[in-house]
Phi, psi and omega in degrees: 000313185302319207256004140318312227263327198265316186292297171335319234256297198280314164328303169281331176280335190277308215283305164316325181279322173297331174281352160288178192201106163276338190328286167313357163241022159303345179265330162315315222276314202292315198281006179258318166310309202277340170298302188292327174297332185279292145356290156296321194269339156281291183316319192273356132329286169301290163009299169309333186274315180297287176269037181298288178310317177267023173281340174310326190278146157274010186258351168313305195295332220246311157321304171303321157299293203305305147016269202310321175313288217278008172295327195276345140319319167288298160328292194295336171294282193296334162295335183294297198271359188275150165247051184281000000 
């Protein structure tokens, strides 16, 4: 049942994606990918550096997991309950 439902799912998201048409933006499409990757891979440098002290304590980690737990919870819950 689960994976009707994961196959059904990914299937409508390909199908939605296939239908955009970059031929004529490829070089936009590329130079905002290599843009957005740079971007991201600088901040989560700094980012590192800036929260380097408080990462130290271990209960920073025990906060960030739960953070993540219930981010991912949430996520799944709203995949769950969409009436996509």
């Amino acid at each position: 049942m689960i994976l009707a439902l994961i196959s059904s799912n990914s299937r409508r998201e390909i199908a939605a994606f296939g239908k955009v048409n970059f031929r004529d933006k490829n070089i936009i499409f590329g130079f905002g990918a290599a843009t957005a990757s740079f971007v991201f891979f600088f901040t989560l440098g700094y980012a590192s550096r800036v929260l380097l002290p408080f990462f130290k304590k271990p209960i920073s980690w025990k906060i960030l997991e739960i953070f993540i737990g219930f981010l991912m919870m949430f996520l799944a819950f709203l995949l769950l309950f969409s009436k996509i």
